[in-house]
N, C-alpha and C positions, 0 to 999 in steps of 0.2 A: 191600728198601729202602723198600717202601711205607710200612711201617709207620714209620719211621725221620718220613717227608715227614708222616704223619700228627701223631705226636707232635711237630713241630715246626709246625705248624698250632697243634693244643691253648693249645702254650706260648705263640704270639704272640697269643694271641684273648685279651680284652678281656670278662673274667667277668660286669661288672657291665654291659657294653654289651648282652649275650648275654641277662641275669635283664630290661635294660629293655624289650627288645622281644620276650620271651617272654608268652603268652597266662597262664602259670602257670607264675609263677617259681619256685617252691617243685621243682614236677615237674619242671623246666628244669635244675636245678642241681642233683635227685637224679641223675637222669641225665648228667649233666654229669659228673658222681665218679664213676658209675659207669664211663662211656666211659673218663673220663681212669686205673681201677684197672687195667679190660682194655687199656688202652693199655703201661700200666708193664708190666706181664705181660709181651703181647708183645715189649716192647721189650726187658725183660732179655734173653729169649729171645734174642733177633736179635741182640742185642750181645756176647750168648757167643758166637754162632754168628764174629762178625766177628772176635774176641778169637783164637778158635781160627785164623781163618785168615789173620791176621798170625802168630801164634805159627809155622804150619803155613810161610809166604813167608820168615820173618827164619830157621828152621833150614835153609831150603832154600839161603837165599844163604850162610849161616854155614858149609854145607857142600857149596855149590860155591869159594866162597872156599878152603874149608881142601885141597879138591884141588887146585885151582890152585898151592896153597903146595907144595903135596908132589909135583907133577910140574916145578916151578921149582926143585925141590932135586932131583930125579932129573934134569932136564938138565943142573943142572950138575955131579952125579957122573959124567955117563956124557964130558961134554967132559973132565972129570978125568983119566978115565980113556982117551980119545981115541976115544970109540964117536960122532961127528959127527953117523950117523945114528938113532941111541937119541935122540941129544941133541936130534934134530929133533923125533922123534916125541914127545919129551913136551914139549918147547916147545908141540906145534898141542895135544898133551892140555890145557896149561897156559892155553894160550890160548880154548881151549873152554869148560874150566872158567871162567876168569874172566868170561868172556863172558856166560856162564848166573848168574853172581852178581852182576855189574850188572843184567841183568832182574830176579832176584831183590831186588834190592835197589829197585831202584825202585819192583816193586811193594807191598814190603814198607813201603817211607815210605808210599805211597800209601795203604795199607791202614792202616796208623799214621792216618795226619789223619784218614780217614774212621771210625775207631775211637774216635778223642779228641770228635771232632765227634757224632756217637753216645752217647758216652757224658753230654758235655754237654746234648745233650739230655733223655736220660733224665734226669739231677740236677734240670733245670730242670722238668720234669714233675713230679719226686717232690713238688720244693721247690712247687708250683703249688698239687699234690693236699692239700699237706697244710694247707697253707694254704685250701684250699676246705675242707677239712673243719672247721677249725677255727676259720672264718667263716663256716661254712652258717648258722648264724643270723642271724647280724651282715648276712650280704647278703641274703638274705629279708625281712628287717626294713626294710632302705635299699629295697630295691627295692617292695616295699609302700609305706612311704611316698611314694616317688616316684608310683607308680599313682594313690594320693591324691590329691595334689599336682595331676596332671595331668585328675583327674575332678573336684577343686573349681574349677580353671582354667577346666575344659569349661564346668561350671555357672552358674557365674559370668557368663562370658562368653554363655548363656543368658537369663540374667540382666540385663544389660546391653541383649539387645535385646529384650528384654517391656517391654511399656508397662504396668504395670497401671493407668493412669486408663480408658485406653479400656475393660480388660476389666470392670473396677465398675462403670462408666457402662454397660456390655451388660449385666451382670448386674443392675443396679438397675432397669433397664425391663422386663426379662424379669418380674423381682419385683414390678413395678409391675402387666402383664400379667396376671399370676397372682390377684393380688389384686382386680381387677375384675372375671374370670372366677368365682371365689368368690362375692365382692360378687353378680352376677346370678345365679349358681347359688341361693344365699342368698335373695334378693327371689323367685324362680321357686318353690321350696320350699314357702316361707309363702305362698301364692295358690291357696291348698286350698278345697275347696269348703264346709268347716266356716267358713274365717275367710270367704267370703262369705256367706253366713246369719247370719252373728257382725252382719256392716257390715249388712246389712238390716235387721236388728234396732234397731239403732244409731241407724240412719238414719229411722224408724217412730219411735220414741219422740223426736225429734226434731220430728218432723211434731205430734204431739201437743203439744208443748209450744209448738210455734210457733201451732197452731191455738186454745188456752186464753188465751196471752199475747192474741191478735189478738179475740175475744170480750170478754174484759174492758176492754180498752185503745176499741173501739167501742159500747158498752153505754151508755142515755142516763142523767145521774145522777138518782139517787132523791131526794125531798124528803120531810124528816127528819119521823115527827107531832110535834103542839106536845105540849108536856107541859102538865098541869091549870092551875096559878097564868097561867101565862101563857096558855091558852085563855080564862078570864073575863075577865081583862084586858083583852082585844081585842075581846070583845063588845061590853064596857062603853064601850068606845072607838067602837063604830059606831055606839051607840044615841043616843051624843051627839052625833053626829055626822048622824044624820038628824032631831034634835029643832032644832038649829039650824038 
């Protein structure tokens, strides 16, 4: 009967409940067909087995019944015939017999419902199976999306509580950091002992130029000679000048 309790588990379980909380739905519901093919197996199995022992309970009462009949017609030939105590002894046979055919009978129903009940099961498994089989995509697919569904929900919801100002605003100063560190790497680099020989130089020719400007700029000014015409001129100009 285990098997019986098992396949009516299968049948009440909830396929698509089973593919959403499986790790890998796909492997969940191969297995799943597979359980439920070794389940019908057994279960045929089992259900012949119960088939035969109803068959095996209904001939037994069928033919403690049929003695009972036939020793209630020997007591009453043997009253017929005025044998009292024939007529006793097959009255208690009769009663014997009928006695063993309501047992028989009882458990003959009994094994009847748990036969019907059995076998509805098994239909209801067939009709399960084949229907997984012929939805195994169909729910692989539903169940994937759902998985989906449920990791863009996740993300989202991730999503929702990231701030990105803050983390620009950490990343822009970082960059900012980065960039100054450069910057002095950069100034540290060029302070070679070429480009100070470069500036001394620089710096010397500079001295020179300062030292020329300052020479000429105090130098006292020179007085021009006279040219000829106007050298006689001013002689002639003194001469008369001491004659008066």
């Amino acid at each position: 009967m285990g098997i019986l309790n098992r396949i009516s588990t299968i049948t009440k379980a909830n396929i698509n409940a089973i593919l959403d909380q499986a790790e890998d739905p796909e492997k969940m519901l191969n297995q799943l067909i597979r359980d439920m093919r070794s389940s019908i197996d057994e279960a045929r199995n089992e259900v012949a087995k119960m088939i035969a022992d109803e068959k095996g309970l209904e001939g037994s009462y069928q033919h403690s019944q049929q003695l009972a009949d036939d020793w209630q017609k020997k007591a009453e030939l043997a009253v017929k015939k005025g044998s009292d105590d024939l007529a006793r002894e097959a009255l208690q046979r009769k009663i014997d017999y009928a006695n063993n055919a309501k047992v028989y009978q009882s458990q003959w129903e009994s094994q009847h419902q748990a036969v019907e009940k059995a076998k509805n099961d098994l239909h209801a498994l067939e009709e399960k199976y084949e229907s997984a089989v012929r939805n195994r995509e169909v729910l692989i697919a539903r169940s994937r999306r759902a998985h989906a569904m449920q990791q863009v929900a996740k993300v989202n919801q991730q999503l929702n509580a990231f701030d990105p100002s803050s983390e620009l605003n950490r990343m822009e100063e970082r960059i900012r950091l980065q960039e100054a560190q450069a910057q002095a790497a950069g100034e540290l680099t060029q302070d070679t002992t070429e480009d100070r020989f470069a500036k001394l130089s620089e710096d010397s020719a500079v001295e020179d130029e300062l030292a020329l400007l300052k020479g000429r700029v105090s130098a006292p000014p020179q007085i021009a000679a006279p040219q000829n015409g106007d050298g006689l001129e001013s002689s002639q100009e003194a001469e008369q000048a001491k004659g008066t």
